[in-house]
ZASE-748444 format. One record per residue (C-alpha): residue in one letter; residue number from 1; x, y, z. Coordinates in steps of 0.05 Angstrom, whole numbers, plus 5000, padded with zeros to 4 digits. Layout:
N
A,NUM,X,Y,Z .
...
END
This chain:
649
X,1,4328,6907,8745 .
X,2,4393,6914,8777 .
X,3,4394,6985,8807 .
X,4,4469,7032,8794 .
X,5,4519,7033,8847 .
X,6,4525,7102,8867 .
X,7,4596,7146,8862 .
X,8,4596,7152,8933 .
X,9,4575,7081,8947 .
X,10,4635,7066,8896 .
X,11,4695,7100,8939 .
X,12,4665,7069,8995 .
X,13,4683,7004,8962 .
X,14,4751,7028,8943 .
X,15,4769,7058,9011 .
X,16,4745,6993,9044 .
X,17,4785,6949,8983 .
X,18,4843,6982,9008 .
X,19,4837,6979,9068 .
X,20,4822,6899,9060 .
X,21,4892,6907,9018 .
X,22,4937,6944,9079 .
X,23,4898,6891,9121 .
X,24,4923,6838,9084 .
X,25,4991,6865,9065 .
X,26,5010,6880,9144 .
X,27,4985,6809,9167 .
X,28,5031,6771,9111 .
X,29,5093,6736,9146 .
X,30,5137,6753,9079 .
X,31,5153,6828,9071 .
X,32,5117,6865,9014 .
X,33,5143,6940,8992 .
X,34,5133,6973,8921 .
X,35,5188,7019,8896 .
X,36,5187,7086,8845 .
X,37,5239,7123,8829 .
X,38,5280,7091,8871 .
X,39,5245,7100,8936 .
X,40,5202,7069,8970 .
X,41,5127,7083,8965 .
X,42,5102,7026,9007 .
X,43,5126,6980,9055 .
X,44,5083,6931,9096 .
X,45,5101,6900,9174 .
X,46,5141,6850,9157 .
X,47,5189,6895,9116 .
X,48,5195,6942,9167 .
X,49,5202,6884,9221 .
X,50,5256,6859,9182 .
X,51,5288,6925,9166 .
X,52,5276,6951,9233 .
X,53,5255,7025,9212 .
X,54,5187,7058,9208 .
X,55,5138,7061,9161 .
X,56,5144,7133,9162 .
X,57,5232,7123,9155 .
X,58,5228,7078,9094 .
X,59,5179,7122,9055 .
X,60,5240,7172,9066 .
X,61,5295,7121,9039 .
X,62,5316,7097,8981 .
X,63,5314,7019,8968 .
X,64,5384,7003,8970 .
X,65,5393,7050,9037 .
X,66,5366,6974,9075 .
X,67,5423,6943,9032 .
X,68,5484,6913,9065 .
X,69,5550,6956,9042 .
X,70,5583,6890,9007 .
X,71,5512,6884,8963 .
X,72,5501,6956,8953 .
X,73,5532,6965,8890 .
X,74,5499,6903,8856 .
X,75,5429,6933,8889 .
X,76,5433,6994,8852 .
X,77,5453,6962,8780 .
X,78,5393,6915,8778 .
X,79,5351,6974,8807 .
X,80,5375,7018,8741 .
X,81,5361,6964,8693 .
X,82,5291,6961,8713 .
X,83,5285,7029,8710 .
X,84,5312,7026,8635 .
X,85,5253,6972,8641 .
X,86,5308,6919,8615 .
X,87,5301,6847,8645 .
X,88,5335,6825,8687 .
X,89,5342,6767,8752 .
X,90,5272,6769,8785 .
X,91,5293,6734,8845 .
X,92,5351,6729,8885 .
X,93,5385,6738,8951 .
X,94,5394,6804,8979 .
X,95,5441,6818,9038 .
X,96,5406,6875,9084 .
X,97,5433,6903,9139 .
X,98,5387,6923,9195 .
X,99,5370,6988,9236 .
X,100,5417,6959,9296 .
X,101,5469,6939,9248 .
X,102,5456,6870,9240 .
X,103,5457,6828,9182 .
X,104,5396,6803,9152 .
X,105,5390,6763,9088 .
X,106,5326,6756,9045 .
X,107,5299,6722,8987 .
X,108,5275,6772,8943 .
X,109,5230,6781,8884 .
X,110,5216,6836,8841 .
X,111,5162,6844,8784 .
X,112,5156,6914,8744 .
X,113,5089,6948,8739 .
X,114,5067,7018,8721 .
X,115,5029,7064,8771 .
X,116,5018,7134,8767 .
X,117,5050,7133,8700 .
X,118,5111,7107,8715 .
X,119,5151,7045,8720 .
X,120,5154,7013,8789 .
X,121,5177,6953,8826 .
X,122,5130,6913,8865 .
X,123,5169,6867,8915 .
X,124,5169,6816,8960 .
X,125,5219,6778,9008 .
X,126,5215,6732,9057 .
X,127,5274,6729,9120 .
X,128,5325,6670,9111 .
X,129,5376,6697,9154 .
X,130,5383,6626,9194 .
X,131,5379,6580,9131 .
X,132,5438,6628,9097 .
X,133,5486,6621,9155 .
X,134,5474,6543,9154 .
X,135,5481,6543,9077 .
X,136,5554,6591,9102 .
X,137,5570,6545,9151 .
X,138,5567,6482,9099 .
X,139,5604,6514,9045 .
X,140,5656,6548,9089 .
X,141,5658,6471,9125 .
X,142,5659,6438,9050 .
X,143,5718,6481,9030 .
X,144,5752,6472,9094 .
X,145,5742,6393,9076 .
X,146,5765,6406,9011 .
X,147,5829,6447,9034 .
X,148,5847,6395,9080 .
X,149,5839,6334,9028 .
X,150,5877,6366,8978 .
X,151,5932,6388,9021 .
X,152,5935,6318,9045 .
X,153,6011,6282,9027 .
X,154,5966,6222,9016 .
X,155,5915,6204,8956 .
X,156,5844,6210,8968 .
X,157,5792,6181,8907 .
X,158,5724,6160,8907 .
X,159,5692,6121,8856 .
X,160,5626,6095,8832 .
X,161,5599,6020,8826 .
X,162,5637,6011,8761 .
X,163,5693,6040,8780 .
X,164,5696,6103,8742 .
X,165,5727,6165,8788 .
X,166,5677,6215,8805 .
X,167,5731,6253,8853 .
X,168,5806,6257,8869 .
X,169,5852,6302,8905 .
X,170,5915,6338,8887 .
X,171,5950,6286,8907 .
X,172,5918,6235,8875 .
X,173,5941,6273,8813 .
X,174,6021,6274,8830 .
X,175,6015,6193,8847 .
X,176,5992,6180,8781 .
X,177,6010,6230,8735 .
X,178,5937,6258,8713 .
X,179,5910,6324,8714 .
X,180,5848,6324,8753 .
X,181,5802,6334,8689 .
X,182,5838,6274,8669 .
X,183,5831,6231,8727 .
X,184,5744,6248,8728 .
X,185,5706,6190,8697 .
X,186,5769,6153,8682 .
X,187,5770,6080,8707 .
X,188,5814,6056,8761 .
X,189,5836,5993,8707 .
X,190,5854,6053,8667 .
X,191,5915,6069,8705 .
X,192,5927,6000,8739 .
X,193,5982,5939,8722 .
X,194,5941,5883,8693 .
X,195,5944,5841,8754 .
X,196,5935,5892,8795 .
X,197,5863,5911,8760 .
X,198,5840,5835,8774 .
X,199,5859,5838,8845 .
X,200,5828,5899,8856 .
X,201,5760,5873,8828 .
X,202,5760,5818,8883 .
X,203,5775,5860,8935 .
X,204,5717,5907,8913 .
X,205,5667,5849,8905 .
X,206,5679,5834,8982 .
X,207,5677,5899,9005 .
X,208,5619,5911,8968 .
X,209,5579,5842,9001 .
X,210,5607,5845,9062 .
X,211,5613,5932,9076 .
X,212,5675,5913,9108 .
X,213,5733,5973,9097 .
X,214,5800,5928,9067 .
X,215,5879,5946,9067 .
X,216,5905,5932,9003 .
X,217,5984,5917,8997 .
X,218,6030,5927,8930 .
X,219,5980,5962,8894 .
X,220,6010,5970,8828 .
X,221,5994,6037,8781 .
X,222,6023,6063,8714 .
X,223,6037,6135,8714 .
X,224,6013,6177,8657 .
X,225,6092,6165,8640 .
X,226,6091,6100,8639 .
X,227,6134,6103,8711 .
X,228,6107,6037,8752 .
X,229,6097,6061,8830 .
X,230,6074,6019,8890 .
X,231,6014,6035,8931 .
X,232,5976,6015,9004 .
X,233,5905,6028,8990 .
X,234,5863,6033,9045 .
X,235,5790,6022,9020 .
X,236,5715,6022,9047 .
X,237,5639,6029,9011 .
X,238,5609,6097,8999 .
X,239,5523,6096,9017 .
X,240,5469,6147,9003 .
X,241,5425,6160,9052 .
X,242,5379,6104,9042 .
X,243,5440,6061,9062 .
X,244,5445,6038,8991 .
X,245,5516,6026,8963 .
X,246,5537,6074,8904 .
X,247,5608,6077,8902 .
X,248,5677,6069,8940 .
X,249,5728,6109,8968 .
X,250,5802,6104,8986 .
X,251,5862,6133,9014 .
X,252,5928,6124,8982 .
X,253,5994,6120,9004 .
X,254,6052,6112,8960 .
X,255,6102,6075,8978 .
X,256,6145,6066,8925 .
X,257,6212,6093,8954 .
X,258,6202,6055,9019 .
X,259,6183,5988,8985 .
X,260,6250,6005,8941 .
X,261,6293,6016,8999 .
X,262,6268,5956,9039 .
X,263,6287,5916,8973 .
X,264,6354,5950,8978 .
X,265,6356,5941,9046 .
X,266,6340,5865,9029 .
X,267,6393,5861,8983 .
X,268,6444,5893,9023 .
X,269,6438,5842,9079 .
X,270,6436,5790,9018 .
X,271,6503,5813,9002 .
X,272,6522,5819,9075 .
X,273,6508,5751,9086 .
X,274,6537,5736,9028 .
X,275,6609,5772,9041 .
X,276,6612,5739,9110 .
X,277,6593,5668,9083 .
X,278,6652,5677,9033 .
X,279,6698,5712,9079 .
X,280,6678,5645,9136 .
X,281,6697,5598,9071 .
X,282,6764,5640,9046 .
X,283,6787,5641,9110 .
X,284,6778,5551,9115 .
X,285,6807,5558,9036 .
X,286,6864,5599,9055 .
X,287,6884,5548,9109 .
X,288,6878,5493,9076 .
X,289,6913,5521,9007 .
X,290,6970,5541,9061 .
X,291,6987,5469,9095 .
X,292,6976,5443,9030 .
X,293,7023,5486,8999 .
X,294,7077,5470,9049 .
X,295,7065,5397,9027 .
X,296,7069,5405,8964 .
X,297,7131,5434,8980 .
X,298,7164,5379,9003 .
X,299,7142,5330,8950 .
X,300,7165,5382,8890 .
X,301,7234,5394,8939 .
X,302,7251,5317,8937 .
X,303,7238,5307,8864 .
X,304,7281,5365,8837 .
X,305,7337,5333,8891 .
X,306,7323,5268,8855 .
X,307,7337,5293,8793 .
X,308,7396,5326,8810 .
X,309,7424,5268,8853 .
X,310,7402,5208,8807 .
X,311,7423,5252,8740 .
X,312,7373,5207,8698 .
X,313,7366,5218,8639 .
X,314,7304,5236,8592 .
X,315,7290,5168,8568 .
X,316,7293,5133,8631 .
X,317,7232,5107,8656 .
X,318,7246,5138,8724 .
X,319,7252,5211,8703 .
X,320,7183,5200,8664 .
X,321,7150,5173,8723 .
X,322,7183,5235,8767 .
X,323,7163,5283,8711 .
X,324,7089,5250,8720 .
X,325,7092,5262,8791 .
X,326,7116,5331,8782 .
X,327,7061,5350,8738 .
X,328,7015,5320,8788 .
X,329,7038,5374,8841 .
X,330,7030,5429,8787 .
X,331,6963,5407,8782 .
X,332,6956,5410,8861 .
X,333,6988,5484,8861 .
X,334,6942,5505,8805 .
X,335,6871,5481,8856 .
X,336,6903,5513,8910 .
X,337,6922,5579,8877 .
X,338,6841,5572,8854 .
X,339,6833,5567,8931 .
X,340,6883,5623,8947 .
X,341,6855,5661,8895 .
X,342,6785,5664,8928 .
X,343,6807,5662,8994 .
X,344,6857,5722,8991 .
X,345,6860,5751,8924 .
X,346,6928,5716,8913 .
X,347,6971,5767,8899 .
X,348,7041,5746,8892 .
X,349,7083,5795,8859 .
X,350,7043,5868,8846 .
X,351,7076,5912,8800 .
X,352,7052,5955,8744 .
X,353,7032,5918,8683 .
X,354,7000,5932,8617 .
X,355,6918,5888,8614 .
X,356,6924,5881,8536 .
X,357,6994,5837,8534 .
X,358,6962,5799,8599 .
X,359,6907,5786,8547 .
X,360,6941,5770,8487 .
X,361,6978,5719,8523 .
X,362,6928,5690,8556 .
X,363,6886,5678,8490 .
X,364,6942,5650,8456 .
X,365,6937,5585,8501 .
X,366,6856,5581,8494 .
X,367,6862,5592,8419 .
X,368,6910,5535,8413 .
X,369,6866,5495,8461 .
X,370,6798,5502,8420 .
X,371,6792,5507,8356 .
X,372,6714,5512,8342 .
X,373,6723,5591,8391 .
X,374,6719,5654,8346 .
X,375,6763,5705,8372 .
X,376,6749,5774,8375 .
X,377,6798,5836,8403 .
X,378,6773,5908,8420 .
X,379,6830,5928,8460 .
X,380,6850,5998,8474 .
X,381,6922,6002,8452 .
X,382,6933,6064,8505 .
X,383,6903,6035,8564 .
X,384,6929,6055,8628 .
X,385,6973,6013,8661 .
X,386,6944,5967,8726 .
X,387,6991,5947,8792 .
X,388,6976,5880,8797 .
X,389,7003,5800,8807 .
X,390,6997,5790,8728 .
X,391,6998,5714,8741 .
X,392,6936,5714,8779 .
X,393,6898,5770,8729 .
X,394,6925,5718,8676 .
X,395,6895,5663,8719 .
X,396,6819,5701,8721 .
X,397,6822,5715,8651 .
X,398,6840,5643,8638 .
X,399,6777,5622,8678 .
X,400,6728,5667,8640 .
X,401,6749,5639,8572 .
X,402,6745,5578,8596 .
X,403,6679,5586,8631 .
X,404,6653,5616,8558 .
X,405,6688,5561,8526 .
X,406,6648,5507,8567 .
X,407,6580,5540,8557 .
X,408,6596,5542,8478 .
X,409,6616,5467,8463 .
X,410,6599,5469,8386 .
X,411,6633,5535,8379 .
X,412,6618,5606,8382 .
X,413,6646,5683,8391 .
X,414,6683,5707,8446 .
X,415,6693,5783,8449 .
X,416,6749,5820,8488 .
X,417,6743,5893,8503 .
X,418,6787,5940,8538 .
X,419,6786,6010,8547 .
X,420,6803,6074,8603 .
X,421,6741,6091,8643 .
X,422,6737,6140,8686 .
X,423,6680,6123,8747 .
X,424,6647,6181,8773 .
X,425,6612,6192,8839 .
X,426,6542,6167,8821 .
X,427,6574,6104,8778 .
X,428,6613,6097,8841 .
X,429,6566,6093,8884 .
X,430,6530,6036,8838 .
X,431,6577,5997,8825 .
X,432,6613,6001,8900 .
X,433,6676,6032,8878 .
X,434,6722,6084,8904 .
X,435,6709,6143,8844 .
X,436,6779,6147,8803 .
X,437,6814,6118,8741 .
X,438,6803,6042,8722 .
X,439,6815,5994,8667 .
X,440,6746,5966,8641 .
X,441,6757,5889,8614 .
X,442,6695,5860,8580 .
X,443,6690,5789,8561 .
X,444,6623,5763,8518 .
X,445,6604,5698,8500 .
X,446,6554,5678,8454 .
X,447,6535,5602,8497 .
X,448,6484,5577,8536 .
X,449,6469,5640,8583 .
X,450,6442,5632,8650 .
X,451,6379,5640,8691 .
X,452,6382,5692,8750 .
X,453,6385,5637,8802 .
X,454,6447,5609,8770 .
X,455,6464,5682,8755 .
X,456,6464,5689,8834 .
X,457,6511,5641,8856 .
X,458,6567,5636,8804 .
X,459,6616,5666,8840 .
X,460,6598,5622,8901 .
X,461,6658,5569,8916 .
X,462,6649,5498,8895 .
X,463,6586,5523,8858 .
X,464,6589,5490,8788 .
X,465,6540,5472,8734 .
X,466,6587,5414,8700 .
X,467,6582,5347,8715 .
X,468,6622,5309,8769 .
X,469,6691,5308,8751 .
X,470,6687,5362,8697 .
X,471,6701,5424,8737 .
X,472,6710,5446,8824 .
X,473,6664,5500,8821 .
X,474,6724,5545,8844 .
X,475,6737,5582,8779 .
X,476,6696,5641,8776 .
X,477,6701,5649,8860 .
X,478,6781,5646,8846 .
X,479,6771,5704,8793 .
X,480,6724,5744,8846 .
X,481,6773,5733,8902 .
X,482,6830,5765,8857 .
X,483,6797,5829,8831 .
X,484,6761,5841,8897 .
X,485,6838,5841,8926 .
X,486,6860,5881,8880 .
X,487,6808,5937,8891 .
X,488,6771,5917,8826 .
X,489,6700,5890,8812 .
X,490,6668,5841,8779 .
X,491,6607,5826,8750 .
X,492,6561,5790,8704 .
X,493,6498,5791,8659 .
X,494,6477,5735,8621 .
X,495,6407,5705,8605 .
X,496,6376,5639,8579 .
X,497,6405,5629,8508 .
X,498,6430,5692,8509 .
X,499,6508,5681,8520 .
X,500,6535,5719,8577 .
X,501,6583,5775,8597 .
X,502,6631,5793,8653 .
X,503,6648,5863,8664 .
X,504,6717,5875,8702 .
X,505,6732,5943,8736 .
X,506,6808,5948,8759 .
X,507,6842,6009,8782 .
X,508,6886,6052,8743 .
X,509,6958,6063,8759 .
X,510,7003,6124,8753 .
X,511,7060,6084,8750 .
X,512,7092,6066,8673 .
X,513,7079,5984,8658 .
X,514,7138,5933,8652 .
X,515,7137,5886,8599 .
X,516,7195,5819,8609 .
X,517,7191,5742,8615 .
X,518,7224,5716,8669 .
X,519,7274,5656,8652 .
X,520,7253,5596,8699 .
X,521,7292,5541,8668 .
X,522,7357,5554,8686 .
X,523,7385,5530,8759 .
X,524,7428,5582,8787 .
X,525,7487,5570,8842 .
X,526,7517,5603,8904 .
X,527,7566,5601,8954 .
X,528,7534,5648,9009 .
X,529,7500,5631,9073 .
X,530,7434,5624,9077 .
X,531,7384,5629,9145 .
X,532,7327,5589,9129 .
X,533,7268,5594,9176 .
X,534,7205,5555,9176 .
X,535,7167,5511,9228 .
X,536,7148,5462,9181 .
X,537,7200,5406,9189 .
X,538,7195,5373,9124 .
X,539,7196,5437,9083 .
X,540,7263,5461,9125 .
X,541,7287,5389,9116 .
X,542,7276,5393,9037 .
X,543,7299,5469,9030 .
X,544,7367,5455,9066 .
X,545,7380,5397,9028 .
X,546,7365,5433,8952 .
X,547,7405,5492,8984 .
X,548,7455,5446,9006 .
X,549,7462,5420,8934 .
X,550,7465,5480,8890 .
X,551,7529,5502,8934 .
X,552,7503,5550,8990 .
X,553,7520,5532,9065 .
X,554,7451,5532,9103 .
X,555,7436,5555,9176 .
X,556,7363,5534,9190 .
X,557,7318,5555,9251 .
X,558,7245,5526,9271 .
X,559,7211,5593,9293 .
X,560,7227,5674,9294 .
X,561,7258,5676,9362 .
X,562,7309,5618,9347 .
X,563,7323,5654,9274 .
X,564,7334,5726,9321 .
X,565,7375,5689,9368 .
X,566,7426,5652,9312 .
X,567,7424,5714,9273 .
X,568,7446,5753,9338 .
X,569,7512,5708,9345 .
X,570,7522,5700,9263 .
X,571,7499,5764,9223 .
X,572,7573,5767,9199 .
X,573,7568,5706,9165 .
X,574,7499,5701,9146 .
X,575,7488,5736,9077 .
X,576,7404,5727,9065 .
X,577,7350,5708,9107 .
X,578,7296,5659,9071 .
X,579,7235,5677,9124 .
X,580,7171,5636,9121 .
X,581,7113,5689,9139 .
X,582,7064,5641,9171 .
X,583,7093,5619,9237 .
X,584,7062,5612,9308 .
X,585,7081,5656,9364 .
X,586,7134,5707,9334 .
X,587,7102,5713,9248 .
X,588,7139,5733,9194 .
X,589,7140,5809,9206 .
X,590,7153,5817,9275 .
X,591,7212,5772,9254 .
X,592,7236,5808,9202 .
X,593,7229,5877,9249 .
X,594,7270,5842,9293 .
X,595,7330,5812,9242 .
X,596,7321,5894,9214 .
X,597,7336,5936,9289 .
X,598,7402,5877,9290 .
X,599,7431,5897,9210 .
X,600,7379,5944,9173 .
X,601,7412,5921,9116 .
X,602,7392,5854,9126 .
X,603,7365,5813,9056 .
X,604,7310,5777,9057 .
X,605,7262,5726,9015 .
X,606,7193,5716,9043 .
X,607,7160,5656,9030 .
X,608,7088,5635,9044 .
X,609,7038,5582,9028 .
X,610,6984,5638,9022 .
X,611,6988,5692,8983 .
X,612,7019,5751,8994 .
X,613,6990,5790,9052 .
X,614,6995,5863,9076 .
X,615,7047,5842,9117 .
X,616,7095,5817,9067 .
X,617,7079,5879,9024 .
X,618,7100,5926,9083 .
X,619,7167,5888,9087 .
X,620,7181,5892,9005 .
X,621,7165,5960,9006 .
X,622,7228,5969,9061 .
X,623,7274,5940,8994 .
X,624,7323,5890,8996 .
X,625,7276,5830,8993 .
X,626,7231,5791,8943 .
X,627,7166,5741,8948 .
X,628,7164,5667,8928 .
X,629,7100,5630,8933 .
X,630,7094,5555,8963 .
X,631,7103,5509,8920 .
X,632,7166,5543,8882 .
X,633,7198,5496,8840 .
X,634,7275,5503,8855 .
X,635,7294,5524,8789 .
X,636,7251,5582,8814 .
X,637,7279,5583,8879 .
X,638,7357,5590,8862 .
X,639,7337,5659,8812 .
X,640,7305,5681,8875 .
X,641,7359,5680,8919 .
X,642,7410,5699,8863 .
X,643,7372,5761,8860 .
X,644,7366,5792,8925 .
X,645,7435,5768,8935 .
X,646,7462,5815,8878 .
X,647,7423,5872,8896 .
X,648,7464,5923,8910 .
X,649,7464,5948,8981 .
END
């Protein structure tokens, strides 16, 4: 029979269990304290190690005396709530602050218990000072990484296998439009063009096989807005650390504006090129249209001195034939004023002129001429008036209907529009005009249309679609030669079946517009004397001799410095000066300065095989003279002399 412990054997065995317990408690490497009422009632080694104070100092402090100042307040709450013996976090991280001042974090865990009657904490912590300021160091480094990728100007993504986003920057949201909640776990063939999404898959697959970082070029996205912008992706594979692939990641740079400006750029020297392949041709056009203007000349001189020195009548076979070979050089004046038109713009006689009458006119003669063409007017009845040769604005709207009338051979509409527009800096700048006042001409057609390549080149010389024989390709060139020299533009849109239409910009005038027909069948006479200078023999021979004919006495000179000279001796007698502008050595306006310092009353009438130049228009603008263009019929000829002659003085 088990004998009974004693009471004094029993305190023995409590005094030594405690002493076991202090043993126990001192030797443990995590800190062990129990709190009542706030103080501290026990604390082991390792708390006062990591404290720093006493035994006998804690026992005199309250708990959250060891707490740093930036925890204190949150020490204090959670130390209340136990006291109310409500529940609250067992374990967390505590923020001491040691004896010397140091910092010192913990990991701390509380449990509530009851001893002497009253509620108390029993707690334990263990130091991890070291594994806090790592844990510091990564998220202060992670947020500095995360500052510095979404302050990046460039898009940063990452993706998984599939595809699907798992992160983006802020800039990754401004390229495409999407919030960032938006952009997480949304596909990347979400936002990208069709084509682009298959490309994009390759590219993937072979960075995927072969780990191999890849540049991609013209990345095309679609905005949230639908916007289309162009991207340079530079992509690579994303591993864990078991160097297994789970994802990609890229860096994005849009280039959109600089892809559009190289295209403009592109374009620009396009049209460059363009301008100075055109200019190269007008200027061959405009020499050629010149000497074959002189000859033309001749041949329309001698027939109207045939006809007035044979007197044949109607009937006679010979005045058909001459009639037949007068037509024949109309036909040659009308290719070369194509030519001049392209070359130089062919402005003749510029004065201020009303577009709608130039228009009515001119579809008068392509009614008559075609039938199966519906006609329809829009025409502004108060549209400014235009300076302008309105022969040659006749002459481009001629080859438009025309042009509309070949790509509509069983029939169709053609629509006329005119009205006042007034281009302001940003139009300006589009369409390549000086901001102001213009006319705006639109002509429609309801043919064939045109593809862009044919779109391209239309106003190219000798560029036709017609068959051999049907057409020189100089049309629609001739029409852009004339607006483009009189300040104006001209453009077109068109598509495959879809007819086409020409837009014509030309500027506005101040000026009031004159309306009259000029009477060129009547042959008019004189008595005066003429100077005739021009260094093309058979065109001086020809002019003296019509002169000659229709009662004028003729002086005639092969160059400026002979006409200076004979004017010198004879300005008494000599009543007009006709002055070719085109000469070598001394030209037409250093002539005419020089005839001007010798009578500055002196009359003159310029004549030229090209069209009129700046040149001529500085010597009208002086008064007392007029323009005639090579080849003049002499009908044409004898009004133009009759009316610089009676000009007054």
């Amino acid at each position: 029979m088990a004998k009974k412990m004693t009471s004094n054997k029993i305190e023995k065995k409590i005094e030594k269990s405690k002493g076991l317990f202090k043993t126990f408690a001192d030797s443990s490497k995590s800190a062990i304290f129990i709190i009542q009422d706030e103080y501290f009632i026990y604390t082991n080694q390792a708390m006062q190690d990591i404290t720093g104070y006493s035994e006998t100092e804690l026992l005199s402090m309250k708990f959250w005396d060891t707490v740093h100042p930036d925890m204190k307040e949150i020490a204090k709450n959670k130390g209340f709530v136990r006291q109310k013996e409500e529940k609250t976090v067992a374990r967390y991280d505590i923020h001491l602050r040691h004896k010397s001042g140091e910092s010192r974090w913990v990991d701390y865990t509380g449990e509530d218990f009851v001893f002497d009657g009253k509620v108390s904490i029993f707690g334990t912590a263990f130091e991890i000072t070291e594994k806090k300021l790592t844990q510091d160091a990564l998220i202060e480094s992670e947020a500095r990484y995360r500052d510095i990728i979404d302050n990046m100007e460039d898009g940063y993504y990452e993706v998984d296998l599939a595809g699907n986003l798992t992160f983006v920057n802020n800039a990754m949201t401004r390229i495409t439009g999407y919030t960032n909640q938006e952009l997480l776990g949304m596909n990347n063939r979400d936002y990208s063009a069709p084509e682009t999404a298959k490309r994009m898959y390759h590219i993937y697959n072979m960075i995927y096989k072969t780990g191999k970082s890849s540049r991609i070029f013209d990345y095309e996205i679609i905005q949230k807005d639908n916007t289309i912008r162009i991207l340079e992706i530079s992509a690579s594979l994303v591993k864990n650390i078991q160097e297994m692939p789970t994802g990609f990641r890229g860096v994005v740079r849009d280039k959109t504006n600089i892809t559009k400006a190289e295209k403009e750029k592109k374009e620009l020297e396009k049209q460059l090129n363009q301008v100075l392949r055109m200019e190269a041709i007008g200027t061959l056009a405009g020499g050629i249209a010149h000497d074959f203007n002189n000859i033309l000349t001749g041949i329309h001189g001698y027939i109207s001195i045939l006809k007035l020195k044979l007197g044949l009548e109607k009937e006679h076979p010979n005045y058909q034939k001459l009639l037949r070979i007068d037509e024949l050089v109309q036909s040659g004046a009308n290719l070369t004023r194509q030519l001049l038109g392209f070359a130089m713009g062919g402005k003749y006689h510029v004065e201020p002129i009303n577009i709608n009458i130039i228009i009515a006119k001119s579809l008068n003669m392509i009614g008559r001429t075609n039938k199966k063409i519906r006609i329809n007017k829009q025409l502004q009845e108060d549209t400014w008036a235009i300076e302008a040769d309105a022969s040659q604005i006749e002459q481009v709207m001629l080859n438009l209907y025309l042009n509309a009338a070949h790509a509509m051979p069983e029939g169709g509409d053609l629509s006329i529009e005119t009205e006042n527009a007034f281009v302001d800096s940003n139009s300006a700048v589009h369409l390549n005009l000086a901001p102001g006042k213009y006319v705006k001409i639109i002509v429609s057609d309801t043919g064939v249309g045109m593809n862009q390549k044919i779109l391209d080149k239309i106003f190219e010389p000798f560029f036709t679609t017609k068959e051999m024989g049907r057409g020189t390709g100089l049309g629609l060139a001739s029409a852009y030669g004339i607006i483009k020299h009189h300040n104006g533009k001209i453009g077109a849109e068109s598509s495959k079946d879809k007819g086409a239409t020409f837009t014509i910009y030309l500027p506005a005038s101040n000026k009031t517009a004159v309306s009259k027909e000029q009477d060129e069948t009547k042959l008019m006479t004189g008595s005066e004397t003429i100077l005739l200078i021009d260094d093309e023999k058979t065109v001086r021979q020809v002019e003296e001799e019509f002169i000659s004919e229709i009662g004028y006495k003729v002086i005639t000179a092969s160059s400026g410095k002979e006409a200076v000279n004979i004017y010198k001796a004879q300005k008494d007698e000599i009543d007009i000066v006709v002055l070719d502008m085109i000469m070598p050595e001394m030209g037409g306006e250093k002539t005419f300065q020089a005839l001007k310092r010798i009578n500055p009353d002196v009359k003159v009438l310029l004549a030229s095989g090209y069209g009129i130049t700046d040149q001529a228009t500085r010597i009208l603008e002086q008064g007392n003279g007029e323009y005639i263009q090579k080849p003049f019929g002499m009908k044409s000829l004898s009004q133009k002399l009759r009316k610089v002659l009676d000009k007054r003085r």
